[in-house]
C-alpha positions as CSV (number, residue, x, y, z in Angstrom):
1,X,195.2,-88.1,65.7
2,X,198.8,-89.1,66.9
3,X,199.1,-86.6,70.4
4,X,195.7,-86.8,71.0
5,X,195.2,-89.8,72.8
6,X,192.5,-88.2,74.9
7,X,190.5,-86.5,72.0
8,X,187.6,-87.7,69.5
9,X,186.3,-85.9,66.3
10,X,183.0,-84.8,67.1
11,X,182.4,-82.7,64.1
12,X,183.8,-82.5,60.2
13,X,182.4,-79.8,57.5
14,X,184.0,-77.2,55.1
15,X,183.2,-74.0,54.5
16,X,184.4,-74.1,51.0
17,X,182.5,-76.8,49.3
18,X,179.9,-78.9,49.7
19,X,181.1,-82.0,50.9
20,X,179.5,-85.7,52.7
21,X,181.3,-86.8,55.7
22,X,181.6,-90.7,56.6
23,X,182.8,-92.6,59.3
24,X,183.7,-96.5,58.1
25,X,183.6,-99.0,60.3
26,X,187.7,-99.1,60.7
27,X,187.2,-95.4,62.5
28,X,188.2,-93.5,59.5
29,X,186.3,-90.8,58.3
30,X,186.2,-90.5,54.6
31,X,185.2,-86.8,53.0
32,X,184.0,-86.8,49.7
33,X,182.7,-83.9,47.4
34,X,178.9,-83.9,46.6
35,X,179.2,-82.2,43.3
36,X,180.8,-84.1,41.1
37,X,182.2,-80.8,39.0
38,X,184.1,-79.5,41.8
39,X,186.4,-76.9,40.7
40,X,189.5,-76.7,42.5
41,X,190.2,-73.0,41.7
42,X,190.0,-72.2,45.8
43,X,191.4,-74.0,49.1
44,X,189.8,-76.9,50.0
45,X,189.0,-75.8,53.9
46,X,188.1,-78.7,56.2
47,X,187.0,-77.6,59.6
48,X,187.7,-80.5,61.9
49,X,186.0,-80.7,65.3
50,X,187.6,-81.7,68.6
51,X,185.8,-83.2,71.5
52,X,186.9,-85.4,75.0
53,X,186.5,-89.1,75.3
54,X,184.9,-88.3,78.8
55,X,182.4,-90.7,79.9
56,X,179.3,-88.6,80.8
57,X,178.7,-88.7,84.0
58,X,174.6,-89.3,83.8
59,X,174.2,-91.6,81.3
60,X,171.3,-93.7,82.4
61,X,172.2,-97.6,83.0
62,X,169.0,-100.1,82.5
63,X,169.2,-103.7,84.6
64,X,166.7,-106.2,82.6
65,X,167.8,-109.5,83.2
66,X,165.3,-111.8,84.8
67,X,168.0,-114.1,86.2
68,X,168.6,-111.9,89.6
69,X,171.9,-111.0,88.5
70,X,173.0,-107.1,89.7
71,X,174.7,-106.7,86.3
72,X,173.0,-107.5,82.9
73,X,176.6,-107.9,81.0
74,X,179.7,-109.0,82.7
75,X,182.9,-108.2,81.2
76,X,185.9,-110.8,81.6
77,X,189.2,-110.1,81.3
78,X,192.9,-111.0,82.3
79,X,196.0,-109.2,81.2
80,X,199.3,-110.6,80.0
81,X,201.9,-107.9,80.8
82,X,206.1,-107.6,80.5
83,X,207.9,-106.5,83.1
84,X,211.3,-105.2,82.9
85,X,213.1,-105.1,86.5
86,X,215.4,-102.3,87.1
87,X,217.5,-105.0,89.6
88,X,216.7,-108.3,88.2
89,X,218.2,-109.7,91.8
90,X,215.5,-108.5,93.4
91,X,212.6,-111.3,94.2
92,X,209.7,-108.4,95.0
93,X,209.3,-106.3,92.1
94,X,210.2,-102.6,92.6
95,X,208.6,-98.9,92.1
96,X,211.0,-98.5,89.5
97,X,210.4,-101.4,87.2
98,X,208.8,-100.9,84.0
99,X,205.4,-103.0,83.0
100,X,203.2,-102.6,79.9
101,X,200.4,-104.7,78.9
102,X,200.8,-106.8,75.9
103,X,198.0,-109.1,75.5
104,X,194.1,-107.2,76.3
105,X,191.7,-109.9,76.0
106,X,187.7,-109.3,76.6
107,X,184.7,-111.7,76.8
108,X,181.2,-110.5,77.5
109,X,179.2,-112.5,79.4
110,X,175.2,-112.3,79.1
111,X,173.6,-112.6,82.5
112,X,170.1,-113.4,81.0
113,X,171.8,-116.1,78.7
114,X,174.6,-117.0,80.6
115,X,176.6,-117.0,77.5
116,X,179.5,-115.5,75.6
117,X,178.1,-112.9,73.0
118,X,181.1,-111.4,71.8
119,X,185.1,-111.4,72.3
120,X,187.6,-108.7,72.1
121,X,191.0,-109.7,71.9
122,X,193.9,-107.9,70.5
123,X,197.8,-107.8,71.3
124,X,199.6,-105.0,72.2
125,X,203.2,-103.9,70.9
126,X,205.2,-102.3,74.1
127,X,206.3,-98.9,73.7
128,X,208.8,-97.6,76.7
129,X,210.5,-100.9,76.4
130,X,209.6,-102.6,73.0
131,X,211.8,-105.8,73.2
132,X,210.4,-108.5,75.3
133,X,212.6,-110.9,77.6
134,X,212.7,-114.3,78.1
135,X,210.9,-114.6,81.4
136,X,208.2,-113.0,79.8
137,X,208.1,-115.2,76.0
138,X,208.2,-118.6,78.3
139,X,205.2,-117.7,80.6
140,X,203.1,-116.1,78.4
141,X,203.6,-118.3,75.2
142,X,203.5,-114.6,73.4
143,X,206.6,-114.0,71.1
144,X,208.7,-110.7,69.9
145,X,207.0,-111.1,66.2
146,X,203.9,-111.2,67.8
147,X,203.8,-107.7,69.4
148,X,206.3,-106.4,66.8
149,X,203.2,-106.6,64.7
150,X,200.5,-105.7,67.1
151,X,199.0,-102.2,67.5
152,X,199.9,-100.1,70.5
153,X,197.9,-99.4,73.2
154,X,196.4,-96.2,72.6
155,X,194.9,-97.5,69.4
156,X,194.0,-100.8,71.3
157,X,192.1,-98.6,74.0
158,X,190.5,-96.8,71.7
159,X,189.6,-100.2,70.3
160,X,188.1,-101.7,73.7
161,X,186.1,-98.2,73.9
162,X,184.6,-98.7,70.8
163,X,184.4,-102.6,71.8
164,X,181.9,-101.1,74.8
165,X,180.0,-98.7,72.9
166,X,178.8,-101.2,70.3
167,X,177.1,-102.9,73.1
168,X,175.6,-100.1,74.7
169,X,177.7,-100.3,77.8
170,X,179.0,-96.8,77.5
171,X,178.5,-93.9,76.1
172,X,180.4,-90.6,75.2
173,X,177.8,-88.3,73.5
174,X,174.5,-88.3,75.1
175,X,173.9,-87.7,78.7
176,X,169.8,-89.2,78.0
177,X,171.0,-92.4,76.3
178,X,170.3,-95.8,77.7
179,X,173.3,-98.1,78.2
180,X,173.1,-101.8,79.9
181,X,174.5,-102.2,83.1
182,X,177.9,-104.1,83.3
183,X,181.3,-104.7,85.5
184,X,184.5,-106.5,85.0
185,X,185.4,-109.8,86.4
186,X,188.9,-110.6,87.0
187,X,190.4,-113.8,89.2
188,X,192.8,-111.1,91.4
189,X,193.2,-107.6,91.4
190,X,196.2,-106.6,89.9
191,X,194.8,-105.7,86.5
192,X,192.0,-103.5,87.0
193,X,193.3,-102.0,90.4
194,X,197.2,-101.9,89.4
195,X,197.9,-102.8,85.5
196,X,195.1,-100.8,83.5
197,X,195.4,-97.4,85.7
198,X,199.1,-97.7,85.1
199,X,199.2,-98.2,81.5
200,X,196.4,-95.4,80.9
201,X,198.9,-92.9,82.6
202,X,201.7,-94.0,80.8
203,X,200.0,-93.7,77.7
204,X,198.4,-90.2,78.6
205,X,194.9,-91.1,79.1
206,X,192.8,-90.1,82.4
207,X,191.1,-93.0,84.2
208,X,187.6,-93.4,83.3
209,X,185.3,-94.0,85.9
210,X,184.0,-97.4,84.3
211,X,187.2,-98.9,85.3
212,X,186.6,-98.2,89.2
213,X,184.6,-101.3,90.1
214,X,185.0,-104.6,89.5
215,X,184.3,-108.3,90.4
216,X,187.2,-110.4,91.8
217,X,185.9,-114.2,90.8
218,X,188.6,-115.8,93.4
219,X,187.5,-113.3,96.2
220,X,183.9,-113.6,95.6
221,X,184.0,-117.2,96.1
222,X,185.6,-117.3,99.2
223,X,183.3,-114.9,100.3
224,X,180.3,-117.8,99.2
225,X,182.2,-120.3,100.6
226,X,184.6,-118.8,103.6
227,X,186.0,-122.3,104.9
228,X,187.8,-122.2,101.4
229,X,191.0,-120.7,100.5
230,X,191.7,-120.2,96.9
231,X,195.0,-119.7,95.4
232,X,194.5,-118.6,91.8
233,X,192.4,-119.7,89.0
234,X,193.8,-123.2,88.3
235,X,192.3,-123.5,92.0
236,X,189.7,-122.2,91.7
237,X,188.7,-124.3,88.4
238,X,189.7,-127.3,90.5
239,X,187.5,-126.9,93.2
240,X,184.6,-126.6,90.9
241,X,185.1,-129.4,88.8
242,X,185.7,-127.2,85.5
243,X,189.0,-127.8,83.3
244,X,191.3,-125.6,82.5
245,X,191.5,-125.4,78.3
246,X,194.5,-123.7,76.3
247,X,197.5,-122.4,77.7
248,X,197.8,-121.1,81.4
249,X,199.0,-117.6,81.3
250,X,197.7,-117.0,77.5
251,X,195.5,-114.1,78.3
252,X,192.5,-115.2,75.9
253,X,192.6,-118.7,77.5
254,X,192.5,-117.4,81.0
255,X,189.9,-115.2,80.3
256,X,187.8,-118.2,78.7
257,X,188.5,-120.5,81.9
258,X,187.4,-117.6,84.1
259,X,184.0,-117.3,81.9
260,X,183.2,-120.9,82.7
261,X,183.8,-119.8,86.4
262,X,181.2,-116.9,86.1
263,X,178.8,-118.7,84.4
264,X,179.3,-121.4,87.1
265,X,178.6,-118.4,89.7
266,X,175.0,-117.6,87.3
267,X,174.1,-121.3,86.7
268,X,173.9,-121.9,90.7
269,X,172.2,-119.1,90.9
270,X,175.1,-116.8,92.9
271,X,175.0,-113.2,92.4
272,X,178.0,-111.8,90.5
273,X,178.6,-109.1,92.8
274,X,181.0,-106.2,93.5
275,X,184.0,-107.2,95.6
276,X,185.8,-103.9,94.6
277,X,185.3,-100.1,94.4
278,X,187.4,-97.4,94.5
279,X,187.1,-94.8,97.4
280,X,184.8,-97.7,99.2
């Protein structure tokens, strides 16, 4: 499926022999003949099936939790990314400098339990600029070997999409289907309103519109509390008495610490709300 970043298999048959079609859990589809005499004395023709990894627009989302929470599933997440400055002299970054995520980390949060039920969490190998620098290693604890041996985003994305779908959070082939409501919870806005919409262009893939609302923890919290200024998630764990575990600036450990934070916001009974939407 390399160059189709933006296309699924919806169908696979042949109209030469009789054959069983199946999709393993590793996404790879495995065709096999269902007579075991199979004479190969014609061309084996596979008809192969295209479709769009459009998110219907009308899929029905279901809110069940009895906890008062808008969302039933809450989906953390903080980026690591590497950035590559076209004038390293410069102290604000510029148009022209190059980022790429390199560390997509996921845990999904059950309002009803006010647990963790599952965690996606993959590396990503860069591909406009595939060495990372210094700057980058030191902050983010994440090493060249480590990305050198990661997949690269496209296959990560599809990944996270398939991450979704096994929850019932999305859905790509039924308009009538039932999903669970969810959002994102970040603590800022740069990955979900800057970082993902950028790497999905880069990488050729339209913006889906479950990427167009989220939850900013750190924002949300100020808006509970308005006397308070927060400056970041070390803050912000701070303030509520929470400590910070692993490494700052791992992605996965981030996106723990801010878990505790949410599940702070459900145990005291705080609505995790919106505090983003695009176009309003």
């Amino acid at each position: 499926m390399d160059g189709h970043n933006q296309r699924v298999i919806n169908k696979i048959n042949s109209p030469s022999h009789l054959v069983n079609v199946e999709l393993t859990e590793q996404n790879s589809y495995i065709v096999t003949f269902t007579q075991h005499n199979t004479y190969l004395d014609r061309d084996i023709l596979i008809n192969i099936e295209l479709g769009t990894t459009t998110v219907p627009s009308s899929y029905n989302i279901i809110t069940t939790n009895s906890v008062g929470q808008p969302f039933d599933y809450y989906c953390v997440l903080d980026f690591e990314a590497v950035c590559h400055q076209v004038n390293p002299s410069l102290k604000k970054p510029s148009p022209d400098d190059i980022w790429e995520i390199i560390e997509f980390p996921i845990c999904l949060l059950s309002a009803e339990t006010n647990t963790i039920v599952d965690i996606y969490h993959s590396y990503v190998r860069p591909s406009i600029k595939t060495t990372l620098n210094e700057l980058c290693i030191s902050i983010t604890g994440i090493t060249q070997s480590i990305v050198d041996n990661s997949p690269t985003f496209d296959i990560v994305w599809k990944d996270v999409q398939q991450f979704l779908l096994k929850h019932s959070l999305i859905s790509f082939v039924d308009r009538h289907s039932k999903c669970h409501s969810f959002t994102w919870i970040t603590c800022g806005n740069w990955d979900l309103r800057t970082m993902l919409p950028l790497q999905l262009k880069q990488s050729g893939f339209d913006r889906p519109k479950f990427i167009n609302e989220f939850i900013n923890i750190k924002d949300l919290y100020m808006e509970y509390y308005p006397s308070t200024r927060i400056r970041g998630m070390k803050d912000l764990l701070k303030k509520l008495n929470l400590k910070l575990e692993g490494r700052h600036h791992s992605g996965i450990d981030d996106t723990k610490n801010i878990t505790k934070i949410a599940q702070w916001f459900i145990e005291n009974k705080h609505p995790l709300k919106l505090t983003w939407k695009r176009n309003g």
